[in-house]
Phi, psi and omega in degrees: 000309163313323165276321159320323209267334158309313199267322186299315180279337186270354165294301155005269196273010165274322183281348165298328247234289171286341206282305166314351189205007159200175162227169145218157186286158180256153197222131172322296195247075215264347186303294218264346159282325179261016154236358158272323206262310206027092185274154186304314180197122197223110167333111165249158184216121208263172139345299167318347185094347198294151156207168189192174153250188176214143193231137180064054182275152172209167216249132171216101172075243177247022179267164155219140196212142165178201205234116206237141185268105201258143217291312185271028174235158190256333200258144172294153151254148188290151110229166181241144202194123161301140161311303183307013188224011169253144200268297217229156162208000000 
């Protein structure tokens, strides 16, 4: 319970924390953008319907990998997601 309510509140105040200073867009090209810009935190939305963030995403091939905040772990988790298997970004 205690860990839920930690991860709820530091998800919160990071999107109050970027949410103040951008917005955001569904993005065209999301490869050549999160490897020129390499933004901080980017929402996917998957084929499957899921959707999350991701903090610190970078681009490895045809991949986007950076670290998604899992409901039961208080520590981000690494993933890695193929592009075909991204709808939106």
């Amino acid at each position: 319970m205690f860990t839920r309510a930690v991860t709820r509140a530091t998800a919160v105040t990071l999107c109050l924390a970027l949410g103040a200073c951008s917005s955001m867009k569904t993005l065209r090209t999301p490869g050549t953008y999160i490897e020129s810009v390499r933004p901080k935190l980017i929402r996917i939305t998957q084929t499957d319907g899921s959707r999350y963030f991701m903090i610190g995403a970078r681009m490895d091939g045809d991949a986007v990998m950076g670290f998604v905040q899992e409901r039961k772990s208080v520590m981000g988790e690494f993933r890695e997601v193929p592009l075909a298997d991204v709808a939106k970004v």
